[in-house]
C-alpha distance (Angstrom), angle and dihedral (degrees) to the residues before:
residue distance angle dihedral
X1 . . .
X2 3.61 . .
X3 3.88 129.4 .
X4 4.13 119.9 -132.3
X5 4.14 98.7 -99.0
X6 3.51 94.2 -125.6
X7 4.13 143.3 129.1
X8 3.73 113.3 -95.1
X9 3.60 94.4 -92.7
X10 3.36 94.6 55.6
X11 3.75 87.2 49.4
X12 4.10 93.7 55.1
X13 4.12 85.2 49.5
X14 3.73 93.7 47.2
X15 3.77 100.9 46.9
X16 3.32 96.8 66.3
X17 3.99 97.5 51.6
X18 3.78 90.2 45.7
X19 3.68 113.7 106.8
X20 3.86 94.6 -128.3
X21 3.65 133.7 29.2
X22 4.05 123.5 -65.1
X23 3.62 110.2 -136.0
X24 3.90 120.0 -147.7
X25 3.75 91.1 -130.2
X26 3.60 101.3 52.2
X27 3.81 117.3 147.6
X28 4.14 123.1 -113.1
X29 4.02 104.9 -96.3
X30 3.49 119.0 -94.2
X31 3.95 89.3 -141.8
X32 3.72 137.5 25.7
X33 3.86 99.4 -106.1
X34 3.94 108.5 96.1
X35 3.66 112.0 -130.8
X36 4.44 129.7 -177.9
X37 3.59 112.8 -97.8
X38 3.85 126.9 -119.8
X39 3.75 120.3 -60.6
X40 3.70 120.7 -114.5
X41 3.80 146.5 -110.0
X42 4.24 117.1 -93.2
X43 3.68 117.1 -133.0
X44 3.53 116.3 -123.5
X45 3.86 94.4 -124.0
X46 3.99 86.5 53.5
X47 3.66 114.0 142.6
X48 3.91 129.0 -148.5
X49 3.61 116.0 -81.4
X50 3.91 115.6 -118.4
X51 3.90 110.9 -125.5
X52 3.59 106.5 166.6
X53 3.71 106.9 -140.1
X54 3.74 95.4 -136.9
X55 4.03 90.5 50.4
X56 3.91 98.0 39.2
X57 4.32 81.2 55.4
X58 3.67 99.0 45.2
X59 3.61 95.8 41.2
X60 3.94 92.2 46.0
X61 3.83 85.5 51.1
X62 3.86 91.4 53.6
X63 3.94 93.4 52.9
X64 3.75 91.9 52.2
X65 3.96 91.3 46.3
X66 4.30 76.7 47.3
X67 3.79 90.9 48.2
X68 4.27 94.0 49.1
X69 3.41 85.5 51.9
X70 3.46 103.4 48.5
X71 3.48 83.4 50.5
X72 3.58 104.0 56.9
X73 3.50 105.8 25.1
X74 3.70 99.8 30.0
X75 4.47 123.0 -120.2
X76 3.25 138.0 -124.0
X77 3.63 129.5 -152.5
X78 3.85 119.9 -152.2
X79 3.55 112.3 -178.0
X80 4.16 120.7 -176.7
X81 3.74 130.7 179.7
X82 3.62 136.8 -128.5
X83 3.48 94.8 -72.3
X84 4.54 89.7 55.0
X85 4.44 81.4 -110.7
X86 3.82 114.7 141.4
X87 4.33 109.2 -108.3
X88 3.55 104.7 162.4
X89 3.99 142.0 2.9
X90 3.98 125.8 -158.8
X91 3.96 119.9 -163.4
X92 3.27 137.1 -162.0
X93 4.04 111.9 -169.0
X94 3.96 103.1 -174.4
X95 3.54 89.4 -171.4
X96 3.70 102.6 61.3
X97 4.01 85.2 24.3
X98 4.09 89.3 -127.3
X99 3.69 137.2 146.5
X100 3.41 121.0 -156.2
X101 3.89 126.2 177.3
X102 4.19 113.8 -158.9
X103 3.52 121.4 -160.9
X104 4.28 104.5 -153.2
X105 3.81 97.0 -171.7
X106 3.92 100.0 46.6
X107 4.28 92.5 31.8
X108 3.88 89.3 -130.5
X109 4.24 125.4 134.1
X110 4.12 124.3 -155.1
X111 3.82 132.8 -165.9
X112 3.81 103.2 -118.8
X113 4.18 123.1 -178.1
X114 3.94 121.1 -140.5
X115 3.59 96.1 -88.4
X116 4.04 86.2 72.9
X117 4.02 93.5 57.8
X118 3.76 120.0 88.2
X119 3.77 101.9 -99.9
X120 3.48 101.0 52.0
X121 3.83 88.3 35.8
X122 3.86 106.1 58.0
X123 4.07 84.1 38.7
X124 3.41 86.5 63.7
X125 3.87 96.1 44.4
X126 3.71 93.3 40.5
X127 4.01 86.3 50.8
X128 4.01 88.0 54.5
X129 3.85 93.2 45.2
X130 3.80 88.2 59.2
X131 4.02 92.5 35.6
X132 4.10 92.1 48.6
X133 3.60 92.3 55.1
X134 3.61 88.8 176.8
X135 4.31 136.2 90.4
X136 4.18 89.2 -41.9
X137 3.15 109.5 102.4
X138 4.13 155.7 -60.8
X139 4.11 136.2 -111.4
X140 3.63 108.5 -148.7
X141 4.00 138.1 163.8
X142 3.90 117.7 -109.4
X143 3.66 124.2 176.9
X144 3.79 118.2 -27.9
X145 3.36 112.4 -53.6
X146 3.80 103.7 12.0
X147 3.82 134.2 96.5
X148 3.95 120.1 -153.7
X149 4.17 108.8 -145.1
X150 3.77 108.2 -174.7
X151 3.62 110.7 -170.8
X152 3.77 119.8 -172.9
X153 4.19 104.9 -146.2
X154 4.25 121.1 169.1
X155 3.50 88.9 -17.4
X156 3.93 101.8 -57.7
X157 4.10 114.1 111.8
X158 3.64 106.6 -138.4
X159 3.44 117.7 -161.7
X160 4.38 127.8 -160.0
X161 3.56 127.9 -175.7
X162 3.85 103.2 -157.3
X163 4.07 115.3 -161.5
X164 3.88 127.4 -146.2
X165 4.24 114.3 -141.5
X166 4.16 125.9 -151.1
X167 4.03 84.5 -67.0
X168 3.72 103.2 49.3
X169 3.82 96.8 -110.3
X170 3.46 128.1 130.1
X171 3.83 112.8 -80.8
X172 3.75 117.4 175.4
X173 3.48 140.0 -14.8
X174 3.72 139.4 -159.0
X175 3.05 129.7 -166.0
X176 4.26 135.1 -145.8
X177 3.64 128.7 -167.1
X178 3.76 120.3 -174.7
X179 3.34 82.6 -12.2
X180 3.80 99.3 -60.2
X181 3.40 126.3 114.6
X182 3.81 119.6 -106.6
X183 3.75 111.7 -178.8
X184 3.76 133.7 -66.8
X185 3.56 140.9 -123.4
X186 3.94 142.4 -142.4
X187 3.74 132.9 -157.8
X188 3.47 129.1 -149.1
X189 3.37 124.3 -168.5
X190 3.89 94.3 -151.4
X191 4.44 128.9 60.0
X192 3.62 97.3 -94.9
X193 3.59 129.4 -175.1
X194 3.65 97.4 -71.0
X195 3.27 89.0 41.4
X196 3.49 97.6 64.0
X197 3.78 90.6 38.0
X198 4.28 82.4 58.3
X199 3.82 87.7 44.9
X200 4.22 98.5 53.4
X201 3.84 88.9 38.5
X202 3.57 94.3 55.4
């Protein structure tokens, strides 16, 4: 299976959204179109992931507000590193029905499908979270408005706090990994600047 082409950054940010593991050893694509890596093995003193059910349903409700919107009025994804810089935008142009993945630091563009954009990407994780059942990870409640996904992926525990806006979509997330910060990322339900700048590149 093929590995997101992407700087290392990119790589750490990506990981933990993918809905299996991302292995440290994973091969340069063999085409442009960025793809999750293979899932990995369970230990055998796993223990049940916690998905609260009130969380897992209230979060999966927010993705598919996420996805209608997305879908209608388009979405941008702005993701930034540690250090607040611009690595890597995501689009979703309803109009033209593209996806285009930008990569700011190496000045390179990809065709993407849905199934790379937020909504249909933390369905799919959350779906494997509940499916794995075992030592992955947990869906929780935080404060109001925010969901806590901890995903467990070649042995690192990443941790994102998701935020809802006015409408109930997903807003922001940022993302921890042994308890350091590795970037953050906002979602705009609208082709923004970057967006468009994603959109004539690709």
């Amino acid at each position: 299976m093929q590995a997101w082409p992407i700087n290392k950054v990119s790589i750490a940010l990506l990981c933990v959204l993918a809905v299996a593991g991302c292995s440290k050893t994973d091969a340069a694509p063999e085409s442009s179109a960025p793809a999750p890596a293979t899932s990995q093995s369970v230990d055998s003193g796993a223990v049940t992931n916690l998905i609260e059910a009130q969380a897992e349903s209230a979060y999966r409700t927010a993705l598919e507000a996420s996805n209608s919107a997305a879908e209608t009025l388009g979405l941008t994804e702005l993701w930034y590193d540690a250090s607040v810089e611009l690595v890597q935008v995501l689009v979703q142009d309803p109009q033209s029905k593209r996806f285009v993945f930008l990569d700011v630091l190496e000045d390179a563009n990809y065709p993407v499908d849905k199934n790379s954009m937020m909504p249909a990407r933390l369905l799919a994780e959350l779906d494997g979270l509940i499916a794995g059942g075992l030592d992955q990870g947990s869906v929780i409640t935080g404060s109001q408005g925010e969901f806590i996904i901890t995903n467990t992926i070649d042995l690192i525990k990443y941790v994102t706090t998701y935020t809802l806006d006015a409408d109930g979509r997903i807003a922001t997330a940022s993302i921890i990994a042994d308890e350091e910060l590795l970037g953050t990322i906002t979602y705009n339900f609208s082709i923004t600047p970057e967006g468009i700048q994603a959109l004539a590149a690709g």
